[in-house]
Backbone bond lengths (Angstrom), bond angles and torsions (degrees), N, CA, C in turn:
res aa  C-N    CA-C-N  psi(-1)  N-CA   C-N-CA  omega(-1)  CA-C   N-CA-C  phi
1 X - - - 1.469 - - 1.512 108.10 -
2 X 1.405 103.46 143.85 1.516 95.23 176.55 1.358 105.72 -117.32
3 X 1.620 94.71 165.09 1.600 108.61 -167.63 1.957 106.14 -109.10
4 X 1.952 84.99 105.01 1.596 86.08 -158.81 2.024 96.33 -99.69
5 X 1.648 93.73 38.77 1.912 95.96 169.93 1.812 98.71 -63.35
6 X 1.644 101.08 162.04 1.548 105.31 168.09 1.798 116.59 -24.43
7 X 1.770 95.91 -54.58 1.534 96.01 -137.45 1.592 104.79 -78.07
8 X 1.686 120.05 4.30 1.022 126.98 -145.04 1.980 95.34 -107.79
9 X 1.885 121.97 -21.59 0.800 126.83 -178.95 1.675 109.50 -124.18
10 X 1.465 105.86 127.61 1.600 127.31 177.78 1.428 105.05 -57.89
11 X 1.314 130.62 125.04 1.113 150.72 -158.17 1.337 121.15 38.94
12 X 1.198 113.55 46.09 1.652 120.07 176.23 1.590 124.74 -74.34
13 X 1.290 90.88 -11.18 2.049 95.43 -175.83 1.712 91.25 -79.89
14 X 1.495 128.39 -40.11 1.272 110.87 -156.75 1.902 100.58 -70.05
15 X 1.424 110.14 -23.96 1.605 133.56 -159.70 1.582 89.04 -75.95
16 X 1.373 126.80 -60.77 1.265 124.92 -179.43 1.249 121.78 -72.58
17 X 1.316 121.30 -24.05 1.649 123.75 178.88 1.486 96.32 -82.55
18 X 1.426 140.41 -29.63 1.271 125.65 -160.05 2.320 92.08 -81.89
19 X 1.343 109.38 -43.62 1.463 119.66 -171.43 1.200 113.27 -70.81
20 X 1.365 140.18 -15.45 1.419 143.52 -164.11 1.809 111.36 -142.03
21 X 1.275 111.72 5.89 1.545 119.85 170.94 1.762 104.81 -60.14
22 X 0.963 108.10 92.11 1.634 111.65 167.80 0.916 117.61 -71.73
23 X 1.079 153.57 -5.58 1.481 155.07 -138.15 2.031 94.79 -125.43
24 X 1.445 106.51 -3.62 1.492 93.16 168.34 1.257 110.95 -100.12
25 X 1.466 111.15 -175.85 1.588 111.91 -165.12 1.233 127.28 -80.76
26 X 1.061 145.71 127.77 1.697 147.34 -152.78 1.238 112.41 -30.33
27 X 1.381 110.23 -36.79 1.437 128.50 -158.92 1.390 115.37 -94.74
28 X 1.184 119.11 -9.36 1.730 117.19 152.40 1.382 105.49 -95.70
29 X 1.385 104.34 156.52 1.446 141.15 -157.16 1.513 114.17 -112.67
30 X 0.961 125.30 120.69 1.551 130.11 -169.40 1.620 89.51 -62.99
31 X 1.733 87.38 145.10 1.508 93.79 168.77 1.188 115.51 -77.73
32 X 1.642 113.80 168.51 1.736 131.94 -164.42 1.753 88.30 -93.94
33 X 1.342 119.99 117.79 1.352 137.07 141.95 1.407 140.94 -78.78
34 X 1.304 130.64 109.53 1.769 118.61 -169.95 1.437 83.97 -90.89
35 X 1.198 79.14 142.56 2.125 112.43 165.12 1.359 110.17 -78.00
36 X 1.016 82.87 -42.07 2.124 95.81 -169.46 1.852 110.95 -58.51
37 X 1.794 110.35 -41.53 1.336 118.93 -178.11 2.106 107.31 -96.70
38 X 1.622 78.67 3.57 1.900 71.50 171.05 1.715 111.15 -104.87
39 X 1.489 112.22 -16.94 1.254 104.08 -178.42 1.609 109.30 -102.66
40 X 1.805 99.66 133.24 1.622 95.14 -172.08 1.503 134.53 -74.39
41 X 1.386 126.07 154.26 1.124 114.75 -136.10 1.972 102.01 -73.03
42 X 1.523 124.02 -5.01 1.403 93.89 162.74 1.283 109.34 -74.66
43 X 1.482 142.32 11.83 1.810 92.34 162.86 1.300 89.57 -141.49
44 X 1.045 107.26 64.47 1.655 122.78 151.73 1.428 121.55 -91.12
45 X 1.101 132.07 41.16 1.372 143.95 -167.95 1.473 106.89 -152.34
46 X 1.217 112.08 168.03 1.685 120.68 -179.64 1.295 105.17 -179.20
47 X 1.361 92.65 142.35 1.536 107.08 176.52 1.916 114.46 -66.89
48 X 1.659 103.47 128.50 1.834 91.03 -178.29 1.530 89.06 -91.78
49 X 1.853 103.26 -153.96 1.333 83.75 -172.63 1.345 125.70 -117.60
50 X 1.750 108.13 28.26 0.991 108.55 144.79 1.517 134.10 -91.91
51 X 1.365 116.68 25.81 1.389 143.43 157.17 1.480 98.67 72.60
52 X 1.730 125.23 61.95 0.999 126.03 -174.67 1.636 92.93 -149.27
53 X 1.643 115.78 113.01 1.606 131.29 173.94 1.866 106.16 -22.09
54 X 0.920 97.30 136.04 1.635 107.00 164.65 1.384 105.12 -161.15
55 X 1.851 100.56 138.05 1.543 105.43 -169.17 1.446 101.24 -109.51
56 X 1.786 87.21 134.80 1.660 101.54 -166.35 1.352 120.71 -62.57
57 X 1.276 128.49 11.71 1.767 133.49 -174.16 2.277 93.79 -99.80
58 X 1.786 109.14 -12.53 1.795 96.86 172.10 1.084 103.33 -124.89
59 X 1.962 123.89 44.52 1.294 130.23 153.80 1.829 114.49 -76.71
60 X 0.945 132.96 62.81 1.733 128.71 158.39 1.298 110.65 -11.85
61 X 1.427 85.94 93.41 1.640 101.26 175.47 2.415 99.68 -69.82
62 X 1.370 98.46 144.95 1.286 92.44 175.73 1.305 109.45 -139.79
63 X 1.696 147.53 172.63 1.202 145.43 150.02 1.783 93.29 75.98
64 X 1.680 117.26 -132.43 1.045 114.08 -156.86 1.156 124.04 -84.14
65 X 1.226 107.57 14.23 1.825 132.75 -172.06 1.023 121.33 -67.92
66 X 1.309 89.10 -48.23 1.738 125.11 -167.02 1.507 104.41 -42.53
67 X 1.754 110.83 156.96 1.717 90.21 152.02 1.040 91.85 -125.40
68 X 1.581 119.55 155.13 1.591 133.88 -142.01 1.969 93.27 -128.49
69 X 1.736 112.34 -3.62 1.477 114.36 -175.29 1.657 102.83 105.35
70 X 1.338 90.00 178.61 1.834 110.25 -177.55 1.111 91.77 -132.43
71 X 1.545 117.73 146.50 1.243 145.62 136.76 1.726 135.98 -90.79
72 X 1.751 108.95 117.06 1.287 107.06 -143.83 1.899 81.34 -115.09
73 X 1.516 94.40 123.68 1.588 109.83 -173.02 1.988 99.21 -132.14
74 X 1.762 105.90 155.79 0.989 103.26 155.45 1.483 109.35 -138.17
75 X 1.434 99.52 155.41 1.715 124.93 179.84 1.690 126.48 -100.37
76 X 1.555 115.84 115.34 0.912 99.84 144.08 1.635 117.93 -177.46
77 X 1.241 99.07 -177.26 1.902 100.69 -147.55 1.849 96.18 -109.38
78 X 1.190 94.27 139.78 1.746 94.68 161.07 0.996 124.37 -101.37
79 X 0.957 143.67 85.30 1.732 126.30 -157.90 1.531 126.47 -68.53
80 X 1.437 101.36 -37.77 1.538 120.79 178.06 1.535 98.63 -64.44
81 X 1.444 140.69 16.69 1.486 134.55 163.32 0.991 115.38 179.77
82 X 1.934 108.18 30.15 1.632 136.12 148.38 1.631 100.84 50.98
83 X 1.117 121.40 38.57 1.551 129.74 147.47 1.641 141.80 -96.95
84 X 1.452 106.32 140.05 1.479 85.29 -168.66 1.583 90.35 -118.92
85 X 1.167 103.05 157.10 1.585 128.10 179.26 1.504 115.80 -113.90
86 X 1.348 95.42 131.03 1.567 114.24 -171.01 1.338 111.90 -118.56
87 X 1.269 120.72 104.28 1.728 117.68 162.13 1.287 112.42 -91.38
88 X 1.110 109.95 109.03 2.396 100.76 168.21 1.938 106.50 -98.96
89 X 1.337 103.80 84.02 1.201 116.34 178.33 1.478 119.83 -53.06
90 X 1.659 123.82 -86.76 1.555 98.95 170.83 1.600 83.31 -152.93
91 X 1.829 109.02 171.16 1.210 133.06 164.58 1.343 114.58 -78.00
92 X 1.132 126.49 131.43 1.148 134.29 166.67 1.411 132.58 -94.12
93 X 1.572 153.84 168.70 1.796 138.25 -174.26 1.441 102.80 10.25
94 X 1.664 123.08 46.00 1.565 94.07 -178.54 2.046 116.09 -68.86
95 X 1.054 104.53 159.69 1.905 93.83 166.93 1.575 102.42 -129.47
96 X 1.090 97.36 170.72 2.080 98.79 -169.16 2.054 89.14 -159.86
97 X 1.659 90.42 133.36 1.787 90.32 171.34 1.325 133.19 -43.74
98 X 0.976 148.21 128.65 1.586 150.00 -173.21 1.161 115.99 -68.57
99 X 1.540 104.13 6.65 2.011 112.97 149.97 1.159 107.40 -89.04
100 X 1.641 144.59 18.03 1.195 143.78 -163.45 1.592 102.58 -123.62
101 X 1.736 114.93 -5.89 1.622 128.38 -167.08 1.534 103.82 54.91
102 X 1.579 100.58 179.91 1.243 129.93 -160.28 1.657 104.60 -47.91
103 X 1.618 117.81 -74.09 1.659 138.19 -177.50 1.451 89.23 -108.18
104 X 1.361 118.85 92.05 1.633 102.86 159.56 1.751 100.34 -80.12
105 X 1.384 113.39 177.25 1.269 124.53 157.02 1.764 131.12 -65.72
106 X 1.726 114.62 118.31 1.580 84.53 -163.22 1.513 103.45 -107.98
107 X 0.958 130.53 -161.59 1.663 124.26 157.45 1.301 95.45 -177.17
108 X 1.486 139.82 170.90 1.125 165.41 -149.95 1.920 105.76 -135.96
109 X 1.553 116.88 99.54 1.556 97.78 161.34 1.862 106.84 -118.46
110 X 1.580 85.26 135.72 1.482 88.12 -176.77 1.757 108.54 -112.75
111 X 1.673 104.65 157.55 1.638 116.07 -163.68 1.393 91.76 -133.77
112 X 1.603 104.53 126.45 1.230 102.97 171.45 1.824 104.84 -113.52
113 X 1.510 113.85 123.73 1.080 104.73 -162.65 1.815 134.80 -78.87
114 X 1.580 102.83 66.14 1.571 86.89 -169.01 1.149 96.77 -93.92
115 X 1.648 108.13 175.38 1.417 125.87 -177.48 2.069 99.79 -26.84
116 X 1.330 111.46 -52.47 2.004 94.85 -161.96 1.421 73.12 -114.13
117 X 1.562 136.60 99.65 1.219 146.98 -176.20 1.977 112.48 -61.42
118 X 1.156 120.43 146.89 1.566 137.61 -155.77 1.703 85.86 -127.40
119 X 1.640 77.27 124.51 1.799 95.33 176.06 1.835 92.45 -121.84
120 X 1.597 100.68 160.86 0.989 135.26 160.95 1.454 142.02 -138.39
121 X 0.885 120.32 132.97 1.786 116.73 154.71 1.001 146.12 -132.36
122 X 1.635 119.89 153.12 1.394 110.70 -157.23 1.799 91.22 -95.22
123 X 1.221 117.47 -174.17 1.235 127.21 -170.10 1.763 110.06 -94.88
124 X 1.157 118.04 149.42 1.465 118.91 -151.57 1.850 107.04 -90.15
125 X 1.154 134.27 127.02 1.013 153.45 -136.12 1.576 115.46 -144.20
126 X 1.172 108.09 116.68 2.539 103.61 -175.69 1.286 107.57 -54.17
127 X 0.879 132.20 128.22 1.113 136.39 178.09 1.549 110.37 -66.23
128 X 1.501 114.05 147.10 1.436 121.57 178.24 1.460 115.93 -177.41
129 X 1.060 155.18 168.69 1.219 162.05 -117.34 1.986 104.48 -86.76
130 X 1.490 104.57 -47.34 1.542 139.37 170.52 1.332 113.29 -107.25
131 X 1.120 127.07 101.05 1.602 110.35 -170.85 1.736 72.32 -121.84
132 X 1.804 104.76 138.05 1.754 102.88 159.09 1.239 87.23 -126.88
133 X 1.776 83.08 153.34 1.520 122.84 161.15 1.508 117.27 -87.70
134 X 1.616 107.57 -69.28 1.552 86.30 -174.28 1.464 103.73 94.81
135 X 1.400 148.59 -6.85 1.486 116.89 -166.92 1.751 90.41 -135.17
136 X 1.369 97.44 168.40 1.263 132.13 -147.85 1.644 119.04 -120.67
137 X 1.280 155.42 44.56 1.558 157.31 150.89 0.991 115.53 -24.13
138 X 1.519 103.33 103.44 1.825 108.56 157.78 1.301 112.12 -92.96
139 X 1.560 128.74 156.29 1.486 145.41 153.69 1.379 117.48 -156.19
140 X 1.330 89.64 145.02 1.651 122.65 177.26 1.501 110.08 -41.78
141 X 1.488 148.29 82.98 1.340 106.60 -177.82 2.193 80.60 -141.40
142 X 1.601 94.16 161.42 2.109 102.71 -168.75 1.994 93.59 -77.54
143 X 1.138 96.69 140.70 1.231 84.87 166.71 1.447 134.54 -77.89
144 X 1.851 111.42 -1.93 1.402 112.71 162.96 1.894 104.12 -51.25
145 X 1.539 110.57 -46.95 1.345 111.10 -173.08 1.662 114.29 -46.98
146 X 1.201 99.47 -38.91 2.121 95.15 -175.48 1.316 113.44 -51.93
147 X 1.575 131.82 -21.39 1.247 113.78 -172.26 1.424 121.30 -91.79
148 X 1.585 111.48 11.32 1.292 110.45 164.01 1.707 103.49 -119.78
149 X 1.058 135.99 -31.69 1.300 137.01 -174.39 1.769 120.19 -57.81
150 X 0.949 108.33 113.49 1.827 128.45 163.51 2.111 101.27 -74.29
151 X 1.466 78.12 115.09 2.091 80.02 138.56 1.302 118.46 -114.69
152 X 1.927 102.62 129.25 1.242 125.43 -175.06 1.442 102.52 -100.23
153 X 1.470 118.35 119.44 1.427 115.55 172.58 2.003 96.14 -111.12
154 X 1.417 106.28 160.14 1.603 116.17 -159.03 1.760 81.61 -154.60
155 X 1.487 88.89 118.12 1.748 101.57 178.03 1.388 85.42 -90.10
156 X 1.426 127.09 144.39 1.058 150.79 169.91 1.933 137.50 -130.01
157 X 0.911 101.20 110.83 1.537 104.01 -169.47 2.013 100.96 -84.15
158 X 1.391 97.32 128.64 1.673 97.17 -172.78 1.660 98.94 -108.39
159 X 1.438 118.55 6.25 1.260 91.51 -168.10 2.052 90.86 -148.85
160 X 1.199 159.36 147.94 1.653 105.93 -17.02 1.806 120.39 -48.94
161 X 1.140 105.50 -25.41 1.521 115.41 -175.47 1.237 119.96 -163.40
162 X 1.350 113.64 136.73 1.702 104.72 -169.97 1.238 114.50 -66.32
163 X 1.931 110.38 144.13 1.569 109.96 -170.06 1.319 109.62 -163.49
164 X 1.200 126.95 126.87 1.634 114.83 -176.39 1.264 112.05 -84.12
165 X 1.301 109.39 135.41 1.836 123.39 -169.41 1.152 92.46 -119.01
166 X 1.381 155.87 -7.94 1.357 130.70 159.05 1.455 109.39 177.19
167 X 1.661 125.88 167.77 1.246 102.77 178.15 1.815 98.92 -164.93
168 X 1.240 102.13 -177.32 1.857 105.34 -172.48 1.359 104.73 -169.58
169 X 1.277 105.30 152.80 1.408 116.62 -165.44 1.923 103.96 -146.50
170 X 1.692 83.86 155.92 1.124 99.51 -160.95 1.748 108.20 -128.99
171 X 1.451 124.02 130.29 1.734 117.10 -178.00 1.763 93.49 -76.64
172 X 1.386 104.07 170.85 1.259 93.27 178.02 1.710 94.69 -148.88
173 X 1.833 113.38 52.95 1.071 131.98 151.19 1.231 138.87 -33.25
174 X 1.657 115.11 -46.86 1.760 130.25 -168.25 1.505 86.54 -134.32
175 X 0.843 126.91 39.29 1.195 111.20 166.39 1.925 102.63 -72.73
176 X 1.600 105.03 141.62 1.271 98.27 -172.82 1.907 101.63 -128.76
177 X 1.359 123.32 -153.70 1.459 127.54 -170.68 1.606 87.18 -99.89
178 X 0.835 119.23 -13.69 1.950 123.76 179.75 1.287 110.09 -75.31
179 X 1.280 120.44 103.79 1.814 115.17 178.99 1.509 105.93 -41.09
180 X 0.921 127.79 143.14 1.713 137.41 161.54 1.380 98.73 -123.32
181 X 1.431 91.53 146.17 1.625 112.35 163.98 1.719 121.46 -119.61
182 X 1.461 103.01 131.55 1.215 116.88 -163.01 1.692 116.12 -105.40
183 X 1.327 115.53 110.40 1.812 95.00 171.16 1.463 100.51 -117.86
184 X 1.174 112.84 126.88 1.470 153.12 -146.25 1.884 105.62 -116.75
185 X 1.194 102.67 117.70 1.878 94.72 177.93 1.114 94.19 -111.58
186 X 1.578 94.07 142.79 1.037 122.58 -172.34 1.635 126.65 -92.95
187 X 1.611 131.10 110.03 1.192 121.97 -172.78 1.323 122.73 -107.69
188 X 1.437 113.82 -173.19 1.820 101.66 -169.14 1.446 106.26 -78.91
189 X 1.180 142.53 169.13 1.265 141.87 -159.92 1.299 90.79 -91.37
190 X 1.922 105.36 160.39 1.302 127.43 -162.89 1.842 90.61 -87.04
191 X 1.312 100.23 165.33 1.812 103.38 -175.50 1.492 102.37 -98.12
């Protein structure tokens, strides 16, 4: 096991001051850190349990391990004509089952949950490492309504056959007249 305290990794104050700076605004998102490229390569290994070294970079991550991609969205509200604005910019590392082939088709449908819930979709796109969207949804909704309403976005593959490969959601509490930008991870869909 390694000992990943400050004093144990070479330039770790800039690594921890950049991930734990509170003092920025709610609405940015700590950056994504690998463990795997922070710990050095002697103790990247571990005993399995037949007590034979294996290096932790050809452990097969599986199930909830996985990373399934980010979804990079922006937010924001008009109030003066109680609309909210939706950009679904692009997916990022997305992955999709290998019953879905090589480039399935992807697209983005998002649910915003009020009482008679509002669907959307973005337009369907090959799938690949960066897939962008680019598009933009307005709707009518009071802003008493934002303090209970979730947006549910559902990555969706339309082509060999439509299928949800993963999805993430967002409250839409503080949403303010200030565009925000959201990156959103993406998990395997609920059953």
């Amino acid at each position: 096991v390694s000992d990943l305290r400050p004093s144990a990794l070479p330039g770790s104050f800039d690594v921890s001051r950049s991930m734990f700076d509170l003092r920025s605004p709610p609405h940015r998102f700590m950056k994504r850190y690998d463990s795997l490229s922070s710990v050095p390569s002697s103790t990247s290994s571990r005993k399995d349990s037949q007590g034979s070294n294996r290096s932790l970079d050809t452990i097969t991550l599986s199930g909830d391990e996985r990373d399934f991609g980010r979804l990079n969205v922006k937010l924001c509200y008009v109030s003066s004509v109680e609309q909210i604005w939706i950009t679904v910019l692009h997916c990022k590392d997305l992955s999709w089952p290998s019953s879905c082939g090589e480039n399935p088709r992807i697209c983005v449908k998002g649910i915003l949950t009020l009482p008679k819930p509002v669907q959307f979709k973005s337009s369907a796109k090959e799938g690949c490492n960066d897939i962008e969207f680019m598009e933009t949804f307005v709707f009518a909704i009071k802003l008493q309504s934002l303090q209970t309403v979730r947006l549910i976005f559902k990555i969706q593959t339309q082509t060999p056959r439509k299928k949800t490969i993963g999805e993430c959601s967002l409250a839409l509490r503080e949403l303010s007249s200030e565009e925000s930008s959201h990156w959103l991870d993406i998990s395997p869909p609920s059953k």
